[in-house]
N, C-alpha and C positions, 0 to 999 in steps of 0.2 A: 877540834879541841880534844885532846885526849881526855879520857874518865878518870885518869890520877888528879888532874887539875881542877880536879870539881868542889864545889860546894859538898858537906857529908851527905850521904844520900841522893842529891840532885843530881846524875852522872848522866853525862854525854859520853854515846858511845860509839863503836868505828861501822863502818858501811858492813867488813867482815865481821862484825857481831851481829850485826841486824840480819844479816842475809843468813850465816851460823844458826841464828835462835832460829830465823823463818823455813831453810831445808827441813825442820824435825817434823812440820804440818805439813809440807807438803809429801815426804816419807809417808806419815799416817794416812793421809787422804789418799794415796795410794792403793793401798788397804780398808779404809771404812767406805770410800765412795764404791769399791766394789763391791762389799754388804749391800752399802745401802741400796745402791741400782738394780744391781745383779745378782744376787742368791739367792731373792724370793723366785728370778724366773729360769735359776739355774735349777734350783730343788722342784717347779712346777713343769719346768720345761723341756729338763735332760733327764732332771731323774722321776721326773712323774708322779713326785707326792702329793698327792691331796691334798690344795689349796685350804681347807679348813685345818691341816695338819700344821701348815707350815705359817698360819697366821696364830697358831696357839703357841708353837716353837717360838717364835719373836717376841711374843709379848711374856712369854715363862721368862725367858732367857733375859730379856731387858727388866724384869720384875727380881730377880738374881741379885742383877747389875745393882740394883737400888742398895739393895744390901752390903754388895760387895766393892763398890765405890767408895760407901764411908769407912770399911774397914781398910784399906788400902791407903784412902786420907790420911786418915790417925795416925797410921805405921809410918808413914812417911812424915808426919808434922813433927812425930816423937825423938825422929831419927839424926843423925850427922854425918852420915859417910865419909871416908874418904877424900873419893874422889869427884863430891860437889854432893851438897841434900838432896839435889833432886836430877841435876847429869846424871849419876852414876846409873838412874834405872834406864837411860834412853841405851845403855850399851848393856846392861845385862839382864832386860826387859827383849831389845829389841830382836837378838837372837832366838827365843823362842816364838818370840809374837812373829819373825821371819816365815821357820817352821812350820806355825800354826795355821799359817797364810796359805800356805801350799798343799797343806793338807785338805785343805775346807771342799778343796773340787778334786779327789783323786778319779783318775780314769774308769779307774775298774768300778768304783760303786754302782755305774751303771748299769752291771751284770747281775749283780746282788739280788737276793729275795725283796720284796718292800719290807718287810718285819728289820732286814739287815738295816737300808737305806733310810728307814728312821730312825734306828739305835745312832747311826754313821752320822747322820745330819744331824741332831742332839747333841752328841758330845763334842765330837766337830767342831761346831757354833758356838755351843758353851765354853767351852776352851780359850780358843778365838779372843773372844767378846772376855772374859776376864783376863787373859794375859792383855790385851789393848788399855784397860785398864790403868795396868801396873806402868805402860808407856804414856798414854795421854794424862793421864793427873799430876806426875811430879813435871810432864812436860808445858803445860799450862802453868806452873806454880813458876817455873822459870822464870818469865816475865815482869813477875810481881818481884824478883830478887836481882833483878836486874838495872832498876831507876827507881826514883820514886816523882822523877818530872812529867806532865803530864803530857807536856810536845813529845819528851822521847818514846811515851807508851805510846801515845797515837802515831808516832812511827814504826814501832815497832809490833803494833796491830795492825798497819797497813801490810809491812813488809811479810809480817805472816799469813796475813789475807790471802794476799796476793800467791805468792808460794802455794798455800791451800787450793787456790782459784786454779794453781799451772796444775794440781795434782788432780782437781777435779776436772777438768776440761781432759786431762790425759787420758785418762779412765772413761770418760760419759764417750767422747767421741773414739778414745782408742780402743777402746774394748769391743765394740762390733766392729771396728777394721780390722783389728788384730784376728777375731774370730774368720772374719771372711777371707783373711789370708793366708790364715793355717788350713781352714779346709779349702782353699783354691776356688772360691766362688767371686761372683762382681763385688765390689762395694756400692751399700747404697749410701751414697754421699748425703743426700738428704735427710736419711735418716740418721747419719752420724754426726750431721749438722745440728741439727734440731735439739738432740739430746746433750750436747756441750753450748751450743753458741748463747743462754742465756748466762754463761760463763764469761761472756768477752767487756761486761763494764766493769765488772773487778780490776782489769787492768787499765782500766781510765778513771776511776773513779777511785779505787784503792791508794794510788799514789798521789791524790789531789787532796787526799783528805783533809790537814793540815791548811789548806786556802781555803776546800767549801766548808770548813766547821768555820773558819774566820766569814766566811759570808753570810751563812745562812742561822749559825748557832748550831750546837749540840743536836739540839731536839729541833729545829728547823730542818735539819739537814735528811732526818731521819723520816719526817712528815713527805718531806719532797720523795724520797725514794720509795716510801710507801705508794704514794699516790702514782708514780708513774708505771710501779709494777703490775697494780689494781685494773690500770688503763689498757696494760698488756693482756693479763688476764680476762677480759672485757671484749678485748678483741680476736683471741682465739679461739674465745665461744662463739662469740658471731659467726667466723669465719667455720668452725666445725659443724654450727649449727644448719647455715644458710647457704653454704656456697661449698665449693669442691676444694681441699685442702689444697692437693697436688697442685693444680693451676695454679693459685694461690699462695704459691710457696715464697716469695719476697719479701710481702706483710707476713703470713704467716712465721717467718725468723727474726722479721724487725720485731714482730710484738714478744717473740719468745727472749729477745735481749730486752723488751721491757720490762718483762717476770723477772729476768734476772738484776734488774734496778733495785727493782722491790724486796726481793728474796735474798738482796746483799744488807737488808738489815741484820739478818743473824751472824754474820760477820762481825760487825760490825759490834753485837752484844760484846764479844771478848775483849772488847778493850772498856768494856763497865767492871769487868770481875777486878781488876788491880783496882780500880774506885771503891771497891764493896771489901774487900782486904783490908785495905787504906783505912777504913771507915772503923772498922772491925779492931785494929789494932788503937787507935784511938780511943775505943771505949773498955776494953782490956789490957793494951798495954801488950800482949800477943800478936804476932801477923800472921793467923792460920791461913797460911796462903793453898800448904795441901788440901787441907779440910775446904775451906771455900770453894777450891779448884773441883774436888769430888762431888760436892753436893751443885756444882756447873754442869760436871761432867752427867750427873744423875740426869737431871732435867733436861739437858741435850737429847739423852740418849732415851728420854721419856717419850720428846716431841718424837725421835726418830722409832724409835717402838711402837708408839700408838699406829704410826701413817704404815707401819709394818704388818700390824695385824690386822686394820682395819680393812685396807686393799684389797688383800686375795679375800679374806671373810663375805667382805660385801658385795664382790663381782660373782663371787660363787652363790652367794642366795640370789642374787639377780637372774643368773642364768649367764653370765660370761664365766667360764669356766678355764683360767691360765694351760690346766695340766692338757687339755681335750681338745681343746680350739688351734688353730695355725699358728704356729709360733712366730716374731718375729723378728730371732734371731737365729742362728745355725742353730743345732742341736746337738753337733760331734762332742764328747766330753774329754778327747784329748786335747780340743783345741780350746777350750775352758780353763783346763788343769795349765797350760802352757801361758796362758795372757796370761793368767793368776798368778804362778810362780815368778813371771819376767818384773811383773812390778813388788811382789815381795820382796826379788833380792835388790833391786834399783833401792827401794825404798831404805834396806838395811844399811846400805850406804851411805842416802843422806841422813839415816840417825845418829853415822861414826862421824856426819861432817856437823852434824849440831852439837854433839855432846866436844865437841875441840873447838867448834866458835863460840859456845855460850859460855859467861861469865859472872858466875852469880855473889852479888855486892852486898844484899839487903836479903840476912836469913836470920832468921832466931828458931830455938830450939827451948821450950817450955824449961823450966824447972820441973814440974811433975809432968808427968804424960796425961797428951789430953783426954777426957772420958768422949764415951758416945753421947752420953745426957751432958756435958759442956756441947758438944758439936752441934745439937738439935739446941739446945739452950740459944746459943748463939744463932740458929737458924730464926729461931723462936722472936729472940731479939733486934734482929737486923732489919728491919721494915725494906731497907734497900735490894738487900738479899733475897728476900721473899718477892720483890718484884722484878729484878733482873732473873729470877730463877723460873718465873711465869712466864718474863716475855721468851727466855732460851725453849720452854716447851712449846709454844703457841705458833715464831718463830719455825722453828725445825718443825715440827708436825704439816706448815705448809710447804716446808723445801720438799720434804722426802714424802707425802705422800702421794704426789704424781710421778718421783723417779721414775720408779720401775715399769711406769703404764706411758712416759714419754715416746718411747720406742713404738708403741703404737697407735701414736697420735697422725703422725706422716700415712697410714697403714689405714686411716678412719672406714675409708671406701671400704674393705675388706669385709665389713663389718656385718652385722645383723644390726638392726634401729638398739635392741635391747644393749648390743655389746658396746655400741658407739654413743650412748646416753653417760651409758657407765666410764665410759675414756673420758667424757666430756667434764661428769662432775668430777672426778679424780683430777687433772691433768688444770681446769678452770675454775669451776664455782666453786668446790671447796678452798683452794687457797686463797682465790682473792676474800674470799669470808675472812680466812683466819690473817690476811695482814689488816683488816680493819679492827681487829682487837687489838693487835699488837699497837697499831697507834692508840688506841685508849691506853695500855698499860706503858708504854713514853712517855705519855703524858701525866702520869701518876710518879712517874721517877723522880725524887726530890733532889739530889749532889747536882750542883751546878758547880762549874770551872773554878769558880773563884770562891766557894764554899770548900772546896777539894783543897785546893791552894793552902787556907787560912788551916785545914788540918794535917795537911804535911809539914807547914812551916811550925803548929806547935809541937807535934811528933817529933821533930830533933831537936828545939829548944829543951822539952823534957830533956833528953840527951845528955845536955848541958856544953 
């Protein structure tokens, strides 16, 4: 059915739009899954900063972001471009967030004083991290201007999911191939398995979503996924704890696609933010979809900051030390600087192919511009909002804070008891911790489908 023949608002749209909107996530993920994984043990590992250095760096830099997220919102909720409110930044956003990408590992910093190579990693990163910004907030808002039926979003959350999932599995496993083939060493398969393959149910489970939300419910469906990540979890500690990883390597990958069941709940949040909009516009008559989208974007990038600082801080008072100990990836920085730019420019590509598939239906532009105290007002207000923006920290804080230490899970043996306790909590006990809160905060989520329903359908009867 085409989107001209729709009900106002309620738009069915073409397989080329779903796929359009979903390249722009998997572009970015190109780019953030390399942050997240890789540049705590590119700056610990290549260039030998002082892991208490670079866990202050992350958490300054995402403490920034907090600020510079909602200013960014505004600008963009206040605004009407052109060429689309919120397309227009994914192409003159995406150019220097390209740039910015390829800068972040140049070869030469290796040479540099360290006094250099911390000014370099500072500005670098802070750069970076707010030009992404200016690309992931109007890019989220998209979705919310795109339908307002709640099948098409949860298509069009899968479809992005999913895309996200190609961009993360590309990165976790291609990024040590890529390294081991620039500098002409073996690949270690296992270890590039392990580090993507809790990637592989997104692609079963992301395109089912629409049948298991009709099975199980909403918030059923969410419980099941928790629970069987937990079980994962569960059993990689066992298996680290008691027995020999390496031998062990069958279970060891099946329980790591069990993590990944579990850990595709944060996925899964992005298709609550168009519910928390929805919700939002109903009670002002407004659809801050930018502002909503930043103060998303905040709490993402909170959960992903905290598991950023926390990592190296805590292995380094323990006595696992990233910068000192055996690396376990290459260390050449040309071949750093090389994966890094190949997927920047791939990614600037699918940013030109989402900003020409996406087509945004459902936008309003305030009569006054909105304040910072309306934005926090409305944060203030939103009960919804305050707990979809809970579960995105609690969420992401267990995805990203074993990234970086994944790589040396396959590696346990290697280890000293103190360094391999420290892989253990990282990599196991802490996350399964933090998906049993996130089921308590599900469960606290009040919008059910057909409460959603009854406020979209009085949303355009206002209309008239």
């Amino acid at each position: 059915m085409n989107e001209t023949n729709n009900t106002s608002g309620f738009y069915r749209l073409s397989w080329l739009q779903r796929i359009g909107f979903g390249s722009g996530d998997l572009a970015q993920n190109l780019i953030f899954q390399t942050v997240a994984c890789y540049l705590m043990l590119y700056l610990t590992t290549v260039l030998k900063i002082n892991p208490a250095f670079v866990s202050g760096l992350i958490l300054s830099v995402r403490l920034l972001d907090c600020f510079w997220s909602p200013v960014v919102g505004r600008y963009i909720d206040n605004r009407n471009p052109k060429l689309g409110k919120y397309r227009t930044y994914l192409l003159y956003g995406g150019i220097p967030l390209t740039v910015a990408a390829c800068l972040l590992m140049l070869p030469q910093a290796a040479t540099w004083s360290m006094g250099m190579k911390l000014v370099y990693a500072t500005v670098s990163y802070t750069l970076l991290s707010m030009i992404y910004s200016v690309v992931n907030i109007p890019y989220g808002s998209i979705m919310a201007s795109m339908t307002r039926d709640n099948d098409e979003v949860l298509i069009l959350t899968s479809t992005r999911m999913v895309c996200a999932n190609i961009g993360q599995i590309v990165v976790q496993a291609g990024f040590p191939i890529g390294l081991a083939m620039v500098v002409h060493t073996a690949i270690d398969w296992n270890q590039a398995t392990f580090m993507a393959i809790g990637t592989i149910p997104a692609f079963i489970i992301l395109p089912s979503l629409p049948i298991l939300k009709r099975w199980f419910g909403k918030k059923g469906l969410y419980y099941l996924l928790l629970s069987v990540g937990f079980v994962g979890f569960t059993i990689l500690f066992t298996i680290g704890k008691f027995f020999d990883v390496e031998s062990s390597n069958t279970i060891v990958q099946i329980a790591k696609v069990m993590t990944g069941v579990g850990l595709l709940v944060g996925s899964l949040m992005w298709a609550l933010v168009p519910e928390v909009i929805t919700e939002a516009e109903y009670r002002t008559g407004n659809r801050p979809a930018a502002t909503v989208n930043a103060l998303a974007g905040v709490a993402f990038k909170a959960g992903f900051s905290i598991a950023g600082w926390i990592t190296p801080l805590v292995m380094g008072m323990i006595g696992f030390n990233l910068a000192s100990e055996q690396s376990a990836l290459p260390t050449d920085p040309v071949a750093w600087f090389t994966v890094t730019c190949i997927f920047a420019v791939v990614g600037f590509v699918l940013l030109l192919f989402c900003f020409l598939g996406s087509k945004e239906n459902i936008t309003t532009t305030p009569e006054k511009p909105v304040s910072y105290g309306e934005m926090f007002a409305e944060f203030k207000a939103n009960k919804c909002l305050q707990l979809v923006l809970s579960i995105f920290v609690v969420v992401f804080l267990a995805s990203f804070i074993s990234a970086p230490v994944n790589a040396y899970y396959t590696k346990l043996a290697n280890y000293s008891d103190v360094a391999q306790n420290a892989i253990l909590w990282f990599t196991c006990i802490i996350p399964a911790a933090l998906l049993v809160v996130v089921g308590f905060l599900i469960y606290k989520y009040p919008l059910t489908d057909e409460r959603l329903d009854e406020i979209n359908k009085e949303i355009e009867a206002r209309k008239g």
